[in-house]
C-alpha positions as YAML, in Angstrom:
chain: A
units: angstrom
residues:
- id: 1
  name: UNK
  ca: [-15.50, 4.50, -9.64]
- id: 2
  name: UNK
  ca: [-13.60, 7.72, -10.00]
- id: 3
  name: UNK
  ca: [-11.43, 9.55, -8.38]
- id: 4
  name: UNK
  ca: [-12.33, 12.97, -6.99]
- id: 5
  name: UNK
  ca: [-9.45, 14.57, -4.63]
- id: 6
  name: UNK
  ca: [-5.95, 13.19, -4.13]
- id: 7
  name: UNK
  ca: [-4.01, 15.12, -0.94]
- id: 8
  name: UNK
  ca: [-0.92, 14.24, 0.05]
- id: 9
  name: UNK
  ca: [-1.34, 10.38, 0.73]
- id: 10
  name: UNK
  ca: [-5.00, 10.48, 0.94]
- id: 11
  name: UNK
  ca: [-7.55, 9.35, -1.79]
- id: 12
  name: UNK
  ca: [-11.26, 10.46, -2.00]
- id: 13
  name: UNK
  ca: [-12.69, 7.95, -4.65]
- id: 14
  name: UNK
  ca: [-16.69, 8.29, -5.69]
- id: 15
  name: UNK
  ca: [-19.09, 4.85, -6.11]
- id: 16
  name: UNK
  ca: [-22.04, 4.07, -7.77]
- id: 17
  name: UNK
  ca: [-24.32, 1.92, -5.68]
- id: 18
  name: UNK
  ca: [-23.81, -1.17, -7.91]
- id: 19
  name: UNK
  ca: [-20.06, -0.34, -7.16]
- id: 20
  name: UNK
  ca: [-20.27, -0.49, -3.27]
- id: 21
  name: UNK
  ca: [-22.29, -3.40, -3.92]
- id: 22
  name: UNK
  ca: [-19.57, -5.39, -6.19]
- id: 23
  name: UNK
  ca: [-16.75, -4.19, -3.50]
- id: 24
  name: UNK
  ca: [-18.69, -5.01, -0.14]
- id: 25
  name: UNK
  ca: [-19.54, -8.65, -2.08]
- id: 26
  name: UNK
  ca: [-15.84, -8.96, -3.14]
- id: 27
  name: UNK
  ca: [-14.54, -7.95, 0.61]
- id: 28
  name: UNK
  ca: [-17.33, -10.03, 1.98]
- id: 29
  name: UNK
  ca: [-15.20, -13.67, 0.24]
- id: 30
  name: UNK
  ca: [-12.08, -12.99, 1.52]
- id: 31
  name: UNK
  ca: [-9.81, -14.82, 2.51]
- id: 32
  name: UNK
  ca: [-10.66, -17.03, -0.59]
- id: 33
  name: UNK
  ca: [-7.07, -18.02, -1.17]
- id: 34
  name: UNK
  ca: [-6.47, -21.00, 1.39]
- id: 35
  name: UNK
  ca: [-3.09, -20.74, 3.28]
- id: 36
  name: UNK
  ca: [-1.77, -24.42, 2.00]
- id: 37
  name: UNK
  ca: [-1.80, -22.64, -1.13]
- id: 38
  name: UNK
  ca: [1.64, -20.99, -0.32]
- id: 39
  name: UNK
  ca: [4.37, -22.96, -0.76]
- id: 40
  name: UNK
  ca: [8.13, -22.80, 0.47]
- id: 41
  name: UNK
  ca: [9.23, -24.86, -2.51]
- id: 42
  name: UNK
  ca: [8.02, -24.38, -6.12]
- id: 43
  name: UNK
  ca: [7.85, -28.16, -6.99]
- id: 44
  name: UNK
  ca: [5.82, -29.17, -3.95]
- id: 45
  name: UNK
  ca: [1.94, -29.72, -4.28]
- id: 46
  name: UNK
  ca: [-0.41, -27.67, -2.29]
- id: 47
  name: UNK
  ca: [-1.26, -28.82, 1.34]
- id: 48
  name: UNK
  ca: [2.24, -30.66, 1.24]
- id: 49
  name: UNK
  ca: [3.06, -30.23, 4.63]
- id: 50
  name: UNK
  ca: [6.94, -30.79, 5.03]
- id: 51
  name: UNK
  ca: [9.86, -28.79, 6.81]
- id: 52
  name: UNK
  ca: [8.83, -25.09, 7.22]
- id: 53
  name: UNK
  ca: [5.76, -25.82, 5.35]
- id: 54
  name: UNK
  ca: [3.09, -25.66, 8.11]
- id: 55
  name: UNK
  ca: [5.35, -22.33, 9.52]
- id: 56
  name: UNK
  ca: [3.99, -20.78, 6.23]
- id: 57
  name: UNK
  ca: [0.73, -21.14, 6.63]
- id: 58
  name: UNK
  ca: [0.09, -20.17, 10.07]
- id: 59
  name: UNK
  ca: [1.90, -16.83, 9.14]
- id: 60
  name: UNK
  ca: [-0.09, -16.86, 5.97]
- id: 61
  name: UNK
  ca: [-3.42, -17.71, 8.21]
- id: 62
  name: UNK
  ca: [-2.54, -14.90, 10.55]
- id: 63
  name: UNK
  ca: [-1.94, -12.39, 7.83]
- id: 64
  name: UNK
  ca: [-5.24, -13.28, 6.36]
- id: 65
  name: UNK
  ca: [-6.98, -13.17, 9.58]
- id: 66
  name: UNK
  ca: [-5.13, -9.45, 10.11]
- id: 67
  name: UNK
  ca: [-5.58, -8.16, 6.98]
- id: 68
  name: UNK
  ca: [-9.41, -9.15, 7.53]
- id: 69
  name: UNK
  ca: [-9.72, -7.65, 10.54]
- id: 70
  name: UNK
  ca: [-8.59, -4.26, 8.79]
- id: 71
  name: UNK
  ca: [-9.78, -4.42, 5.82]
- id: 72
  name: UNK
  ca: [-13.18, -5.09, 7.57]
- id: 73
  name: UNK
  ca: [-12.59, -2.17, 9.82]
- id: 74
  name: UNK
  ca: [-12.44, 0.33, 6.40]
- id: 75
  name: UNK
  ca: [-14.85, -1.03, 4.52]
- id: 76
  name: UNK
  ca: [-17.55, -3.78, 5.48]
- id: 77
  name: UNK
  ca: [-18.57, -2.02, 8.56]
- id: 78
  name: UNK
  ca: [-19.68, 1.47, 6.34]
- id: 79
  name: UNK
  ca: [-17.75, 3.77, 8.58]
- id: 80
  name: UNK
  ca: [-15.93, 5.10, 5.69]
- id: 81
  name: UNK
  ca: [-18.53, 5.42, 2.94]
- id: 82
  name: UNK
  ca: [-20.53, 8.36, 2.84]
- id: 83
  name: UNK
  ca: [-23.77, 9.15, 0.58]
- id: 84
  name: UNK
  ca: [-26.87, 9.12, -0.48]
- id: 85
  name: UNK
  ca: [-28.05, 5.70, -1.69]
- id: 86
  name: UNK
  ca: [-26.92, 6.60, -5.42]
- id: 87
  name: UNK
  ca: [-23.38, 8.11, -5.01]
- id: 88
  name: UNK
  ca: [-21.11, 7.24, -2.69]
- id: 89
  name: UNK
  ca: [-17.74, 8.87, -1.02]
- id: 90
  name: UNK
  ca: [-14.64, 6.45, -0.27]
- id: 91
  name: UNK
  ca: [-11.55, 7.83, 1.58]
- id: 92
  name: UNK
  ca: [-8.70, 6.25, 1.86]
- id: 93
  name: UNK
  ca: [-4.84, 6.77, 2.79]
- id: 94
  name: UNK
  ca: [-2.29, 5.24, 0.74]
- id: 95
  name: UNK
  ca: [-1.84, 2.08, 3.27]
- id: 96
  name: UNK
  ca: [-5.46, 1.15, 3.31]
- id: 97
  name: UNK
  ca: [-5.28, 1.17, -0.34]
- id: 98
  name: UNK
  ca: [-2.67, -1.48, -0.37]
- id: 99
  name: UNK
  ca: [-4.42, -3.71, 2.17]
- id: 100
  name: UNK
  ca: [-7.73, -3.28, -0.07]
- id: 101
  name: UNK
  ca: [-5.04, -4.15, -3.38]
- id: 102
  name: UNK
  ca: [-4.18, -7.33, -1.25]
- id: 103
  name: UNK
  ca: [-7.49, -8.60, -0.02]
- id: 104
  name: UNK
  ca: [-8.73, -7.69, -4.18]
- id: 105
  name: UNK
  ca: [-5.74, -10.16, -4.98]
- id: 106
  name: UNK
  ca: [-6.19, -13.14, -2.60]
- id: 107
  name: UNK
  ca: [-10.18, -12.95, -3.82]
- id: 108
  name: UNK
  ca: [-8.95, -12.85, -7.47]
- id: 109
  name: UNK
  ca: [-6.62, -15.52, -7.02]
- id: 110
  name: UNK
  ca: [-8.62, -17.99, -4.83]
- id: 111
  name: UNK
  ca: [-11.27, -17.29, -7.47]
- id: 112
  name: UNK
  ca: [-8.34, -18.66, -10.35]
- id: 113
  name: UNK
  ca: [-7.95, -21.54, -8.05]
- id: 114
  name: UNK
  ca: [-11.36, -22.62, -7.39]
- id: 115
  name: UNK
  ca: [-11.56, -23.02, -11.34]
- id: 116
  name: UNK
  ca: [-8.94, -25.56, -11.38]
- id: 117
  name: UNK
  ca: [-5.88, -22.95, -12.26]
- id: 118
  name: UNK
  ca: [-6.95, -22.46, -15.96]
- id: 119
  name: UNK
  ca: [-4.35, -21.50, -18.48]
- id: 120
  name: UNK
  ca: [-5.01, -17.86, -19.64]
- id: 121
  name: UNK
  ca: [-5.78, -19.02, -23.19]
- id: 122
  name: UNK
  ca: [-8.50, -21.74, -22.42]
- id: 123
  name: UNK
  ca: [-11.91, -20.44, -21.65]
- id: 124
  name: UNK
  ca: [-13.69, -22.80, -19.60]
- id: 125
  name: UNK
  ca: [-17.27, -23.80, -20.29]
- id: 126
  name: UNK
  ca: [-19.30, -21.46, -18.23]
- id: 127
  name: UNK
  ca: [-22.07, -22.86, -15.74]
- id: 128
  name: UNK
  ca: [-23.56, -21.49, -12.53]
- id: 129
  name: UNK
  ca: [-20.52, -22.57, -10.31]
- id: 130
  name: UNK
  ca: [-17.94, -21.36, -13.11]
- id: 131
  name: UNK
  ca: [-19.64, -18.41, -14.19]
- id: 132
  name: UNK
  ca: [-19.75, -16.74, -10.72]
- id: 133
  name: UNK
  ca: [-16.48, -17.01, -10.39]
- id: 134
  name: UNK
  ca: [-15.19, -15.68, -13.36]
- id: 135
  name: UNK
  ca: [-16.85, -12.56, -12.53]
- id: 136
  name: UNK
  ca: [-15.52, -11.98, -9.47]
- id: 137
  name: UNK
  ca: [-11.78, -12.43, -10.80]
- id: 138
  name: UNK
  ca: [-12.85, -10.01, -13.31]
- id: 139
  name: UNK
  ca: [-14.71, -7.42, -11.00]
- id: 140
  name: UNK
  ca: [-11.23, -8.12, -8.37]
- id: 141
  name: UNK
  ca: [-9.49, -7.56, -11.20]
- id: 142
  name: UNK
  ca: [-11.05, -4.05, -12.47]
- id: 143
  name: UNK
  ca: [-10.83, -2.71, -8.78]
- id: 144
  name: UNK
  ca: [-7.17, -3.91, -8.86]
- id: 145
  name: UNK
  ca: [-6.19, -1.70, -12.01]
- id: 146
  name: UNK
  ca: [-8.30, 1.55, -10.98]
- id: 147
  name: UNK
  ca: [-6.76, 1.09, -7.69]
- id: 148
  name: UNK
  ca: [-2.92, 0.71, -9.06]
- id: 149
  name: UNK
  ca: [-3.33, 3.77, -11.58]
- id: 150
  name: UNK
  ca: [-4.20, 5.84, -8.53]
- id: 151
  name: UNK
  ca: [-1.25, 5.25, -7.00]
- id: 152
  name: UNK
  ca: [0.50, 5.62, -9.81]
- id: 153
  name: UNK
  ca: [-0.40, 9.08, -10.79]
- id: 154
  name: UNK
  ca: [-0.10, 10.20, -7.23]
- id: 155
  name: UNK
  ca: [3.58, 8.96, -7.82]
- id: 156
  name: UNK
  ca: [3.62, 11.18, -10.67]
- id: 157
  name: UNK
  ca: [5.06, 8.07, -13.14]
- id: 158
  name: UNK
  ca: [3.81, 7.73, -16.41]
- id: 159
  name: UNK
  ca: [2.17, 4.32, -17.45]
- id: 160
  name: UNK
  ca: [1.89, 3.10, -21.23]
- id: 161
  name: UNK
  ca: [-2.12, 3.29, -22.40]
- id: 162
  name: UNK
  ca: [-3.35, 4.56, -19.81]
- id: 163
  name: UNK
  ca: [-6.93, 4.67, -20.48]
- id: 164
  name: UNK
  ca: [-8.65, 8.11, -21.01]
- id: 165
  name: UNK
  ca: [-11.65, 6.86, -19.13]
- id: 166
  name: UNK
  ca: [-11.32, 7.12, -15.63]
- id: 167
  name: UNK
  ca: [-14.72, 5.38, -14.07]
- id: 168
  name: UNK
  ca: [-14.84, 1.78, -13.09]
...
């Protein structure tokens, strides 16, 4: 994934097929995060369902279902891509970008929490169920970060090693 033409507040990224594929299949899970998992209170266990509690997660159900509805609209439906079958265009505006950052995040985090929350030091033993998941918090994850640095340089800040390779 690379970045061709930045105007104004509009992105024009290019795809690989095996990109589209990896972002349609990544769009395709969310929401993955469940709504319980939001809590009002730090100490309280997830699906603890006290006070404002089950306020949270209606608003956190109807976001979900929202930001499905648009991020479906952009993406899942192909209206936006355009190409060949090899290459593909993506254009976005600065707002789509952040709801595709979001959805990429609730997949990348319901991914953490279907593998039990693991500490960032311990690697779990990988199997079928364990091993799928891992890669999509790591594909989330690389969408995520090309994603960010986009915005960034269209911000014009600087970021520390930034890497000199721009494709996904």
């Amino acid at each position: 994934m690379k970045v061709l033409r930045k105007i104004t507040d509009a992105f024009t990224f290019e795809l690989d097929w095996i990109e589209r594929v990896q972002l349609d299949e990544l769009l395709r899970r969310y929401p993955l995060t469940p709504p319980a998992h939001h809590r009002i209170a730090r100490g309280t266990e997830p699906g603890q369902r006290s006070g404002d509690q089950p306020l949270l997660e209606e608003a956190m159900a109807a976001h979900q279902q929202e930001l499905r509805e648009k991020v479906q609209g952009l993406l899942v439906s192909g209206r936006r891509f355009t190409g060949d079958g090899d290459k593909y265009l993506l254009t976005l505006q600065g707002e789509e970008i952040e709801w595709l950052l979001q959805a990429l995040n609730d997949v990348r985090v319901g991914c953490w929490i279907q593998l039990g929350c693991p500490e960032e030091e311990s690697q779990a033993d990988l199997d079928p169920f364990t091993a799928g998941y891992h890669l999509l918090m790591e594909t989330a994850l690389q969408f995520e970060v090309f994603l960010l640095q986009a915005l960034h340089e269209r911000d014009g800040s600087t970021q520390p090693d930034a890497p000199a390779d721009r494709e996904l």
